[in-house]
C-alpha positions in Angstrom: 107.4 -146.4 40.9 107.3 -146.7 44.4 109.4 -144.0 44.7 106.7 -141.3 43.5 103.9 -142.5 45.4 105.8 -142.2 48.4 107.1 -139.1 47.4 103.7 -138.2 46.5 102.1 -139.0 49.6 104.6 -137.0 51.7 104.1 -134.1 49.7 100.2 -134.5 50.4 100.6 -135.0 54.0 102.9 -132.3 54.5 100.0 -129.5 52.6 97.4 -131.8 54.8 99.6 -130.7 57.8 100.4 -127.1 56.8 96.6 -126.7 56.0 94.7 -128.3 58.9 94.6 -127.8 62.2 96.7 -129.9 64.9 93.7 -132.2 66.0 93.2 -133.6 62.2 95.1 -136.5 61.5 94.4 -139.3 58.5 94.7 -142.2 60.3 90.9 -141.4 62.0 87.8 -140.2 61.6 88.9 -136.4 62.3 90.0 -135.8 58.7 87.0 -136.7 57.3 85.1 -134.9 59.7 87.4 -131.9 59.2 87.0 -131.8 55.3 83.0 -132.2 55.5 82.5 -129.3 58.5 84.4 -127.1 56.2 82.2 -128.4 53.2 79.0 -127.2 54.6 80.3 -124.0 56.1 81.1 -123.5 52.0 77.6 -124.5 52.0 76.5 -122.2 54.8 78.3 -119.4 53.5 76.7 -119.4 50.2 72.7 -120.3 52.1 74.0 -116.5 54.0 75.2 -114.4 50.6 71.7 -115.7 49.0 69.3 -114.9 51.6 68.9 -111.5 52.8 65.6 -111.3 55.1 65.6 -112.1 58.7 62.7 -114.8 58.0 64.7 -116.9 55.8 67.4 -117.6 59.0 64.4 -118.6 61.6 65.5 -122.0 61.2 69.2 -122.5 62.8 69.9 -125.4 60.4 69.9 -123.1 57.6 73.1 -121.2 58.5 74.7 -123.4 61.9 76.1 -126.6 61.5 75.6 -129.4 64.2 78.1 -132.0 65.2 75.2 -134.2 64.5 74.7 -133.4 60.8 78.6 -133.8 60.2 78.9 -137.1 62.4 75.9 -138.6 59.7 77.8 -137.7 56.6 81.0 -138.7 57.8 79.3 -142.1 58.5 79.8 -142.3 62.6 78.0 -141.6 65.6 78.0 -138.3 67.0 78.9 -139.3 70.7 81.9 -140.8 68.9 83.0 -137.8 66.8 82.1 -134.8 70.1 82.8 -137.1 73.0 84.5 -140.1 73.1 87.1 -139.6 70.2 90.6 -138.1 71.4 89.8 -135.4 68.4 86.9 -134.5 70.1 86.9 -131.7 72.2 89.2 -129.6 69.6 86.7 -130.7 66.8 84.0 -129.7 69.0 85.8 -125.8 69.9 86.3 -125.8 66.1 82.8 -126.4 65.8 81.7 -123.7 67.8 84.0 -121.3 65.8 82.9 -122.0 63.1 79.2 -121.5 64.1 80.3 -118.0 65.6 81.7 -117.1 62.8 78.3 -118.1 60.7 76.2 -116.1 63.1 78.2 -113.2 62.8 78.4 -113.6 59.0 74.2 -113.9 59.1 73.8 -110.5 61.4 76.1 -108.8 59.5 74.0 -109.5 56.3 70.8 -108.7 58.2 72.0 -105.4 59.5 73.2 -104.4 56.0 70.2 -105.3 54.0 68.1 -103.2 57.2 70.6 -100.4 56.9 70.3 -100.0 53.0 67.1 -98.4 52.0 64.9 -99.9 49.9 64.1 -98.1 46.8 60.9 -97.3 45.1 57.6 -96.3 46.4 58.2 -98.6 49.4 59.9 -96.7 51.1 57.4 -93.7 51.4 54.1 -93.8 52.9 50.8 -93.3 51.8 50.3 -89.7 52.3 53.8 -89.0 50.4 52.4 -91.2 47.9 49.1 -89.3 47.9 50.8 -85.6 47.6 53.0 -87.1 44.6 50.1 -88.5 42.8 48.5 -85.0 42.8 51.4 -82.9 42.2 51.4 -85.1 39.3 48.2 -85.5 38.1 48.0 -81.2 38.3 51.2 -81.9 35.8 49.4 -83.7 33.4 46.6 -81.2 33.1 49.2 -78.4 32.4 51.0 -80.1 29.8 47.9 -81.2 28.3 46.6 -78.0 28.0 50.0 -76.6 27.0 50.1 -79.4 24.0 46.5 -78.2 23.0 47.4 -74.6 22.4 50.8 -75.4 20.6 48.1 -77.9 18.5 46.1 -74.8 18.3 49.1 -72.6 16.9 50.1 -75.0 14.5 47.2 -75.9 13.0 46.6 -72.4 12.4 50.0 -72.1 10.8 49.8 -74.9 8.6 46.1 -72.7 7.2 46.2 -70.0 4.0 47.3 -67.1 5.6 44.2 -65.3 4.5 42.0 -68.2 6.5 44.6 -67.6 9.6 44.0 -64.0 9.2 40.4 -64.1 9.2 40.1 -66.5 11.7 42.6 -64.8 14.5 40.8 -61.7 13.5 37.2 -63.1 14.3 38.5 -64.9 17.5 39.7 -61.5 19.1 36.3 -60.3 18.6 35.0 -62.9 19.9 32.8 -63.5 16.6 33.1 -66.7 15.1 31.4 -65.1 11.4 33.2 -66.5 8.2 30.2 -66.5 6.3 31.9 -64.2 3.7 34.2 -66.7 2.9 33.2 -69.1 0.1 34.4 -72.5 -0.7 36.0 -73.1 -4.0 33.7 -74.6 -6.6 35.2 -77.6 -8.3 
């Protein structure tokens, strides 16, 4: 049984080795500290695909990560884990990195969401807006007054043809006389 552990554990710290960067080693803090910077840039990562307006990254804590924040969830002072540690100054250039790499991450997301235009009427002013309320507005009128004479046409359609006769008749001279026309007695 001892046998699989051990081979188990060498298999683990040879993907821990392949994986991690020179300055990580198990036996200290610098593992731990390793596995939790990388947790929040997950974290900071995800904060940057989510948020696209320059007013959600005023704050720095939103998108950097501090050595202080990883030395409190690791559980140890953060002299200890960015000065006094043998780790340290590599963990501390990682650090930096990584916080490059954010920032660019964050400007690139800014500069895109800026660079794409924004659709709708947001994007036109108010005297566009103006000139395409009228032009439409002048559209309404026309096809309202284009569905009133095809109402017109088809009511006069749907009449006896000796009615629509009459009727067409008296409208082109402008006589509106159908007092020789009687209604049918029931």
């Amino acid at each position: 049984m001892d046998y699989f552990k051990e081979l188990a554990e060498k298999a683990e710290q040879k993907v821990l080795e392949e994986q991690t960067p020179s300055w990580v080693n198990k036996n200290n803090a610098s593992l731990v500290a390793y596995n939790e910077t990388e947790r929040l840039r997950c974290e900071r990562i995800m904060f940057i695909n989510k948020h696209s307006r320059a007013i959600n990254f005023r704050s720095k804590k939103n998108y950097q990560i501090s050595g202080r924040e990883v030395a409190r969830a690791v559980g140890i002072s953060a002299s200890t884990l960015l000065t006094t540690s043998t780790y340290s100054g590599e963990f501390t250039k990682y650090l930096g990195d990584i916080n490059k790499e954010l920032e660019k991450k964050k400007n690139q997301r800014i500069a895109k969401v800026v660079k794409s235009k924004s659709r709708g009427p947001i994007v036109q002013s108010k005297d566009e807006l103006v000139e395409k309320v009228k032009k439409l507005e002048a559209k309404v009128k026309y096809l309202e007054s284009k569905n009133v004479i095809e109402q017109v046409e088809q009511a006069v359609n749907m009449l006896h043809p000796e009615i629509a006769n009459i009727l067409v008749l008296n409208q082109t001279r402008n006589v509106a006389n159908i007092s020789h026309l009687k209604p049918k007695k029931k």
